[in-house]
ZADO-1210 file (C-alpha; in nm, 4 decimals, padded with zeros to 6 digits):
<atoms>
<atom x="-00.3545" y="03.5301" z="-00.2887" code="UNK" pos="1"/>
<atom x="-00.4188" y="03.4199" z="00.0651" code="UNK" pos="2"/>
<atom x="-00.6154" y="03.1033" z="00.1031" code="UNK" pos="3"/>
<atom x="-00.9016" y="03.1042" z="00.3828" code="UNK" pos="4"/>
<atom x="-01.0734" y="02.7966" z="00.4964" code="UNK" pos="5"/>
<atom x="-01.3491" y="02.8163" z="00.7544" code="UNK" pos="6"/>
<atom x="-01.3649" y="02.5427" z="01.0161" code="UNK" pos="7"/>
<atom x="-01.5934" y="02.4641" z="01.3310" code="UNK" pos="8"/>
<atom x="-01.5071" y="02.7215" z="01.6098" code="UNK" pos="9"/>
<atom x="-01.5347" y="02.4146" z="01.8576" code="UNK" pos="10"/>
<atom x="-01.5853" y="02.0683" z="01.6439" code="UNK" pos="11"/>
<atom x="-01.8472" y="01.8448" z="01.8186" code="UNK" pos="12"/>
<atom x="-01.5833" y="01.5857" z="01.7846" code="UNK" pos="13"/>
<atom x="-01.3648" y="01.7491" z="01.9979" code="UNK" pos="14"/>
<atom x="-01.0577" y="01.7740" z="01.7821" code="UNK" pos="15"/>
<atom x="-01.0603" y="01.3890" z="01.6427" code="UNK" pos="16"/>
<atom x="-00.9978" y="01.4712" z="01.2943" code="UNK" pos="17"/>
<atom x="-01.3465" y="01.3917" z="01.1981" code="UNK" pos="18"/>
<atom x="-01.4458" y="01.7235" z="01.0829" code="UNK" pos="19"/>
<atom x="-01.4823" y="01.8025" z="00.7323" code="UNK" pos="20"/>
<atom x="-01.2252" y="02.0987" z="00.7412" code="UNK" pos="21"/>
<atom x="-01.0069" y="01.8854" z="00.7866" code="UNK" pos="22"/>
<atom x="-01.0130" y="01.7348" z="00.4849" code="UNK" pos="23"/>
<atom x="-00.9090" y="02.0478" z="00.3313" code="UNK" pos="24"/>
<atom x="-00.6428" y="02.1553" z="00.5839" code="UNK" pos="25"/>
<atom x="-00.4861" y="01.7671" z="00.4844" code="UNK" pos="26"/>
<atom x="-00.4741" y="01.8699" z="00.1056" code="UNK" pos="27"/>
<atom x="-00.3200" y="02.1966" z="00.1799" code="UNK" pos="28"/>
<atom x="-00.0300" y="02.0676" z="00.3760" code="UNK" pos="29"/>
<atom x="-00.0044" y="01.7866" z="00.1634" code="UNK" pos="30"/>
<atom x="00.0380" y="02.0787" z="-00.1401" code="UNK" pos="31"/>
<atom x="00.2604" y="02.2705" z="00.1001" code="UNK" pos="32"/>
<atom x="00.0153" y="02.5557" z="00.0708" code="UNK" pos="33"/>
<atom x="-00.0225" y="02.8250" z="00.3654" code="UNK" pos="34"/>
<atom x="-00.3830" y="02.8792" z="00.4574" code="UNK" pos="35"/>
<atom x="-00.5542" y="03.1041" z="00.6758" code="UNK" pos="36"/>
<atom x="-00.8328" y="02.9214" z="00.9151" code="UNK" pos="37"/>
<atom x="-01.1362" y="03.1410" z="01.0258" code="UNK" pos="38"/>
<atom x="-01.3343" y="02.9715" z="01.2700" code="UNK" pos="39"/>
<atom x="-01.7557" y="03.0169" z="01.3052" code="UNK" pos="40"/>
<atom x="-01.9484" y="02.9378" z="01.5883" code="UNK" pos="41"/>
<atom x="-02.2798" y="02.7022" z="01.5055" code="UNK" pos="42"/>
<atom x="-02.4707" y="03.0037" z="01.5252" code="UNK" pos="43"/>
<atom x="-02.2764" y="03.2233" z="01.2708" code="UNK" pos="44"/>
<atom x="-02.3625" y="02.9849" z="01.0312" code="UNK" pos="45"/>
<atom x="-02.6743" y="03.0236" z="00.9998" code="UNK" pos="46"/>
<atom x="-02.6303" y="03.3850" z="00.9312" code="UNK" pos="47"/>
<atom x="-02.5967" y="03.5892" z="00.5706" code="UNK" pos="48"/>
<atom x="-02.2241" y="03.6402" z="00.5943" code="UNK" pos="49"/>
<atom x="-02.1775" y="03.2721" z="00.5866" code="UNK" pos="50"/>
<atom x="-02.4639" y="03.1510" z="00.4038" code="UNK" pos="51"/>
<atom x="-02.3570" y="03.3607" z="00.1370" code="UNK" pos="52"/>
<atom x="-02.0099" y="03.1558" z="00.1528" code="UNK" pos="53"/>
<atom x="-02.2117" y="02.8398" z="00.1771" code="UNK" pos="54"/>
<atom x="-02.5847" y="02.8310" z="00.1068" code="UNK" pos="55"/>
<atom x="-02.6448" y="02.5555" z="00.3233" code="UNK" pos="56"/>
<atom x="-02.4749" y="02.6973" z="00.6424" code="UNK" pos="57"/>
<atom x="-02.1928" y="02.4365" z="00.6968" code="UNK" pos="58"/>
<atom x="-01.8200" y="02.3931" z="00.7073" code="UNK" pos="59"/>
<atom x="-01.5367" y="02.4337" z="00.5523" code="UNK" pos="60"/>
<atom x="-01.6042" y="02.6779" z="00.2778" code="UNK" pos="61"/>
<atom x="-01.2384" y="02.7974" z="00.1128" code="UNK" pos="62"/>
<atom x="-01.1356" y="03.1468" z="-00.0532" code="UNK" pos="63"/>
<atom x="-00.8954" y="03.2208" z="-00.2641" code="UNK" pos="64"/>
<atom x="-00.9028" y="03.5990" z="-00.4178" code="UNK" pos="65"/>
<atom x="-01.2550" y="03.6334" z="-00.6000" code="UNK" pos="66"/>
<atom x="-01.3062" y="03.2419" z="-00.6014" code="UNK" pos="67"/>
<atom x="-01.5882" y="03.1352" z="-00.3316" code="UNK" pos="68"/>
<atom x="-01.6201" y="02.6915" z="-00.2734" code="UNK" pos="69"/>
<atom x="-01.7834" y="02.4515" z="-00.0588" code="UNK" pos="70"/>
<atom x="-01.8377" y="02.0871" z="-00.0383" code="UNK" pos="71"/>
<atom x="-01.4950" y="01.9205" z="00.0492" code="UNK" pos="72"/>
<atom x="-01.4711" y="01.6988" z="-00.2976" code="UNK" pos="73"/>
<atom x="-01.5121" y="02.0360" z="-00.4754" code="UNK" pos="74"/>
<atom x="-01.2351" y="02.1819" z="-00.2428" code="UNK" pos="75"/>
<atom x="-00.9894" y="01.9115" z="-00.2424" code="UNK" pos="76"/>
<atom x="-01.0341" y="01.8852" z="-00.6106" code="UNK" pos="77"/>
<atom x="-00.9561" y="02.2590" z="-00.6883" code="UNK" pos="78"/>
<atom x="-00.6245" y="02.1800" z="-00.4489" code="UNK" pos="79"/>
<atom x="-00.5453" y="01.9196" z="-00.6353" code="UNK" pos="80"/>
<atom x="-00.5922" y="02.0411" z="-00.9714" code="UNK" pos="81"/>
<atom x="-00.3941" y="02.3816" z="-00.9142" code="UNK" pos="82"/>
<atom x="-00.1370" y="02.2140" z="-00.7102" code="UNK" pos="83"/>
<atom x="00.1106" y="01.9484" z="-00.8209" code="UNK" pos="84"/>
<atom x="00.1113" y="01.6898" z="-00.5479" code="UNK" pos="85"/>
<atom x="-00.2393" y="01.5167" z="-00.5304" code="UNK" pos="86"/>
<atom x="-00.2959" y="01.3818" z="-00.8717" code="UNK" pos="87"/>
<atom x="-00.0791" y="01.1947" z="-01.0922" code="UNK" pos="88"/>
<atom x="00.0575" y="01.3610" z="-01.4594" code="UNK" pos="89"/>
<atom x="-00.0654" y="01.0747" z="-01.6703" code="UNK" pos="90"/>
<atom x="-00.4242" y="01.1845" z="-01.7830" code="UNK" pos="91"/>
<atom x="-00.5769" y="00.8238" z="-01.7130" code="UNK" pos="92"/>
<atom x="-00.4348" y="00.7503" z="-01.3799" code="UNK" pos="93"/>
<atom x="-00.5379" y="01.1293" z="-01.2801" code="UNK" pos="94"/>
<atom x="-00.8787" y="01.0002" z="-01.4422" code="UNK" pos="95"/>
<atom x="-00.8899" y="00.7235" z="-01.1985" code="UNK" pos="96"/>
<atom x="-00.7661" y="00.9284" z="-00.8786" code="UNK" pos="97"/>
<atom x="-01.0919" y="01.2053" z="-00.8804" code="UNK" pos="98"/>
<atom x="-01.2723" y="00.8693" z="-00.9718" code="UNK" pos="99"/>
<atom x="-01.1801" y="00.7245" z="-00.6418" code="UNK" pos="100"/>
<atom x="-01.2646" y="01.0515" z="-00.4776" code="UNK" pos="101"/>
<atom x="-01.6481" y="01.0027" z="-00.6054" code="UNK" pos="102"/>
<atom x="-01.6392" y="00.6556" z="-00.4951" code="UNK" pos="103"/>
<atom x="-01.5341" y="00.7852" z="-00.1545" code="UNK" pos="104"/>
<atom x="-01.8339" y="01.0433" z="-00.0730" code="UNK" pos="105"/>
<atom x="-02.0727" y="00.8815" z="-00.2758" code="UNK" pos="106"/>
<atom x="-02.0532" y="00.5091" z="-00.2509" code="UNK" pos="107"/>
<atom x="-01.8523" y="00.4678" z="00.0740" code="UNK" pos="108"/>
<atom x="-01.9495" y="00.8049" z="00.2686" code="UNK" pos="109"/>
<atom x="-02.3876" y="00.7356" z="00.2874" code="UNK" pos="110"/>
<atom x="-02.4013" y="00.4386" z="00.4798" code="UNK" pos="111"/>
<atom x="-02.1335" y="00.6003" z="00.7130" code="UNK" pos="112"/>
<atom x="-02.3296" y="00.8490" z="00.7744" code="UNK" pos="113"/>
<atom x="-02.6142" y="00.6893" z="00.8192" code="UNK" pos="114"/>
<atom x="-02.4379" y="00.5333" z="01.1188" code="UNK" pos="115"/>
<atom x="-02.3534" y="00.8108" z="01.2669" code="UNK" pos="116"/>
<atom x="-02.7392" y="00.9525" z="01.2390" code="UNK" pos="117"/>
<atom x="-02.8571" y="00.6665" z="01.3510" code="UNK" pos="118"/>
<atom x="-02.6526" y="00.6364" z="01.6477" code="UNK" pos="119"/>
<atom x="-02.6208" y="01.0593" z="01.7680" code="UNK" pos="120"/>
<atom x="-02.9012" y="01.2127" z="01.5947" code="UNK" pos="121"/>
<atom x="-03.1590" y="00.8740" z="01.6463" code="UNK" pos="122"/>
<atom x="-03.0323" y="00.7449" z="01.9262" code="UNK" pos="123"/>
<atom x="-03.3171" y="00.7961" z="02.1633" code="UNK" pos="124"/>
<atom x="-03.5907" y="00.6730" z="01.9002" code="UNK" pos="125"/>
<atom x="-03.8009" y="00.3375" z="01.9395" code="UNK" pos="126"/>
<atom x="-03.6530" y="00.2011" z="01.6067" code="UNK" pos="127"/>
<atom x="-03.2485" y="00.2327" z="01.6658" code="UNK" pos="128"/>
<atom x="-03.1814" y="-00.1266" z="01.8107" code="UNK" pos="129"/>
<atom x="-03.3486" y="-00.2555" z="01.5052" code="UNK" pos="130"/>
<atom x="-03.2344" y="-00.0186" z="01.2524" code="UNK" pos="131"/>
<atom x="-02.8288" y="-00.0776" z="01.3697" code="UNK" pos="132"/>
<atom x="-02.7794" y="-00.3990" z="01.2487" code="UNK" pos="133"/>
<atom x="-02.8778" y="-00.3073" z="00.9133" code="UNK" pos="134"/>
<atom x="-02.7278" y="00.0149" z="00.8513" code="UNK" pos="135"/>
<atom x="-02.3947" y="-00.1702" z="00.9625" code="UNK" pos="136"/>
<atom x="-02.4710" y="-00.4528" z="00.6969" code="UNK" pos="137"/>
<atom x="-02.4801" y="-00.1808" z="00.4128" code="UNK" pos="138"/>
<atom x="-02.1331" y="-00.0325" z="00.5422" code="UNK" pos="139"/>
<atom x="-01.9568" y="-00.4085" z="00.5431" code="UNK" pos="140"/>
<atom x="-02.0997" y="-00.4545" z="00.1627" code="UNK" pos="141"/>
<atom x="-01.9151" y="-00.1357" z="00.0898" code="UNK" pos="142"/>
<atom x="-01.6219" y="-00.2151" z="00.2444" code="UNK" pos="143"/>
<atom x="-01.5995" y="-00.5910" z="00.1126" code="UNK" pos="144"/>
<atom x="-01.5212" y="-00.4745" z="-00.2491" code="UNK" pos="145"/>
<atom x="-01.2954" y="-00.1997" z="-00.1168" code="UNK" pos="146"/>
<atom x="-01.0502" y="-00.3917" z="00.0428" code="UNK" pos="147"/>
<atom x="-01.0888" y="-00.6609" z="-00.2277" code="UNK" pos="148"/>
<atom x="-00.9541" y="-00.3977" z="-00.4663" code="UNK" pos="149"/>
<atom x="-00.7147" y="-00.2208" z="-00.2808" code="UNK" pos="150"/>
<atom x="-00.5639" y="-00.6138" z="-00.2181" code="UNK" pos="151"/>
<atom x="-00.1905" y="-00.5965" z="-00.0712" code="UNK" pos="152"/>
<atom x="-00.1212" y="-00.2467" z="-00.2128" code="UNK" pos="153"/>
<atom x="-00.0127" y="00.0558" z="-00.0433" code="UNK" pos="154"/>
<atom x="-00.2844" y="00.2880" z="-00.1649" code="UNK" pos="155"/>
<atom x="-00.5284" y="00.2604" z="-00.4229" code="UNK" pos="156"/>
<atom x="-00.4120" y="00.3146" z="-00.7608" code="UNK" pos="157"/>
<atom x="-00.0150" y="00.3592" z="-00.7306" code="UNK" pos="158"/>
<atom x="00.0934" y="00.6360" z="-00.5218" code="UNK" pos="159"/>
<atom x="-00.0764" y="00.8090" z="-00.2765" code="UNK" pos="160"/>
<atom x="-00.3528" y="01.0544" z="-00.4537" code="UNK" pos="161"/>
<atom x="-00.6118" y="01.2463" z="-00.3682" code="UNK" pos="162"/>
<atom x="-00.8468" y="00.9739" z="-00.4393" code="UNK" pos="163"/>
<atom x="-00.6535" y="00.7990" z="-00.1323" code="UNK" pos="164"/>
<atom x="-00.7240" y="01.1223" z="00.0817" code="UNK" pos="165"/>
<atom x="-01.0681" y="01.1274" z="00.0744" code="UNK" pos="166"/>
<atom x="-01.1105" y="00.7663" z="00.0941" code="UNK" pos="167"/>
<atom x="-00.9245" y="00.8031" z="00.4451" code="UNK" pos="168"/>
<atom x="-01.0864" y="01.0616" z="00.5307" code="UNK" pos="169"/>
<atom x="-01.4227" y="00.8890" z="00.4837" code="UNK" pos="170"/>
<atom x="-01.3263" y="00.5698" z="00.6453" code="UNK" pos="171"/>
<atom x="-01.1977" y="00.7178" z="00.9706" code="UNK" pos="172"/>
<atom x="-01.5396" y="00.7847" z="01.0675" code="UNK" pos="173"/>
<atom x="-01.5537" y="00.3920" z="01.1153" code="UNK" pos="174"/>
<atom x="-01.3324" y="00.4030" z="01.3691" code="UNK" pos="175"/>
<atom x="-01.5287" y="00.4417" z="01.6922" code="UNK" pos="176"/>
<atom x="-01.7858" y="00.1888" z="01.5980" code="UNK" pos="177"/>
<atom x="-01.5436" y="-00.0499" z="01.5838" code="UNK" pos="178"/>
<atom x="-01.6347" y="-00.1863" z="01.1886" code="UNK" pos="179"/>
<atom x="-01.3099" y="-00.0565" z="01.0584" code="UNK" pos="180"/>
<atom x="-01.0925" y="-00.3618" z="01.2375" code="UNK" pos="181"/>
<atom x="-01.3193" y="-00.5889" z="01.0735" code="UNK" pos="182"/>
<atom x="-01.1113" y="-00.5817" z="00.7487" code="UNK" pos="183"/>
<atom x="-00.7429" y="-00.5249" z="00.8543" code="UNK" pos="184"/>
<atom x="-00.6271" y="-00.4207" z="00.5349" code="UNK" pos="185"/>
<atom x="-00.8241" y="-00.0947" z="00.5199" code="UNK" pos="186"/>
<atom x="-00.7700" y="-00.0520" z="00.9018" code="UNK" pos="187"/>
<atom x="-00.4032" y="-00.0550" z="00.7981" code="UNK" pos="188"/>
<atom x="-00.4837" y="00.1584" z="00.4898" code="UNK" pos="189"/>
<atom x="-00.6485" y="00.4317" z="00.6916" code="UNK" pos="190"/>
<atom x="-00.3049" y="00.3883" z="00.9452" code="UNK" pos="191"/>
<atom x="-00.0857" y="00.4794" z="00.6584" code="UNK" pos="192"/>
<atom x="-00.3055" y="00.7525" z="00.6146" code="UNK" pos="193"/>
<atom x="-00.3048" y="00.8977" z="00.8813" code="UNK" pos="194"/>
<atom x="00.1110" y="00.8487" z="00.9419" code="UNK" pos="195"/>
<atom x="00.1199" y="01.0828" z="00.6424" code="UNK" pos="196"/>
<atom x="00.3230" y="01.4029" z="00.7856" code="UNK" pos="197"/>
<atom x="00.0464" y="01.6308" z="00.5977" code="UNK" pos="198"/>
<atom x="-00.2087" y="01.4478" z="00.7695" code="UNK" pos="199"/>
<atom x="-00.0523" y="01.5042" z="01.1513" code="UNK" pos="200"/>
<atom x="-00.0167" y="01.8812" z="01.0613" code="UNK" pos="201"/>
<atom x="-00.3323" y="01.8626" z="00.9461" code="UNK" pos="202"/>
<atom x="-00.4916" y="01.6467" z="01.2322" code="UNK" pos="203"/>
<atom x="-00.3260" y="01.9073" z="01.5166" code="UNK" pos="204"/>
<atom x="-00.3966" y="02.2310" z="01.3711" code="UNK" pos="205"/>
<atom x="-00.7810" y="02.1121" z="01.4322" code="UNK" pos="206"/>
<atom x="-00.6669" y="01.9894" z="01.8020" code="UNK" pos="207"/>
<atom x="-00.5491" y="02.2623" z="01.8617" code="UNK" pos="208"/>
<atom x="-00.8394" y="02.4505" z="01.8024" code="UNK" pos="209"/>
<atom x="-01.0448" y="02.2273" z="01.9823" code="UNK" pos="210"/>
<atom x="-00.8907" y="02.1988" z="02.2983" code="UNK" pos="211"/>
<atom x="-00.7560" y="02.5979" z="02.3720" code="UNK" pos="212"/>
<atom x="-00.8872" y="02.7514" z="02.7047" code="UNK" pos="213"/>
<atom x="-01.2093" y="02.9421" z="02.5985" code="UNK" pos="214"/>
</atoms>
């Protein structure tokens, strides 16, 4: 059965890798898994053809035959779980792999985000230059314990998972306000990451996308 992924017909990011799809696309090269990309403008959805796909009209939603998902842990999971590649054999290391995916988009991801909101979505509001500081506080306490753990090894629990994936994935949204390259190790971590050859197929499918002649 043909896999189909949606993705943003033009990311706001312009291509950068920062868009959720691809997430997805990542774990489907890293799989070696052909995948079909259909691309929706903002405005389609918001519309019942993709709201029925995903109820709260975003991207990437993935089909597969009768088998409708959204939310990108749910998707990469289901990748991972079908395909060998992205989670290790033994039961407890596999155990510890979708654990580090939780950790990623729900102990890591908020205070990213919050960033972001405060700095695109807020940025024209009276309380931003107060409010900064202290979102960027909660994102260094995350990150403290992270790269504590994740010490002088290559990824986080043995070899590359899909724990590792998401983590990356979350942590590249760092980048541009410059927080990353205060702890070197996961600045290196998310490097590693992204020198993955699954991730650079991954990372200029998207460009591509984003920067054809419309």
């Amino acid at each position: 059965m043909t896999i189909t992924i949606t993705a943003f017909e033009r990311s706001p990011d312009g291509g950068k890798g920062l868009a959720r799809d691809t997430r997805v696309r990542w774990a489907l090269e890293e799989v070696r898994q052909p995948y079909d990309v259909r691309l929706v403008s903002f405005r389609a959805m918001k519309e019942p053809a993709h709201l029925a796909l995903h109820p709260f009209g975003q991207i990437p939603t993935y089909e597969e035959g009768d088998l409708v998902l959204f939310e990108t842990g749910s998707i990469v999971l289901h990748i991972a779980e079908r395909h060998a590649g992205l989670l290790p054999a033994d039961p407890n290391a596999r155990a510890r792999a979708i654990t580090w995916m939780f950790a990623a988009l729900s102990t890591v991801e908020p205070p990213i985000l919050e960033l972001v909101t405060a700095k695109i979505v807020e940025g024209d509001k009276p309380w931003k230059e107060a409010r900064m500081p202290l979102v960027a506080d909660r994102i260094r306490r995350r990150l403290e314990p992270l790269a504590a753990r994740l010490g002088d090894a290559e990824w986080l629990d043995g070899a590359f998972s899909a724990g590792d994936l998401m983590m990356v994935s979350v942590l590249l949204r760092l980048r541009p306000s410059g927080i990353l390259d205060e702890a070197p190790s996961l600045a290196a971590y998310v490097a590693r990451g992204e020198a993955r050859p699954a991730y650079k197929r991954a990372f200029d499918a998207q460009f591509a996308v984003n920067t054809r002649p419309t």
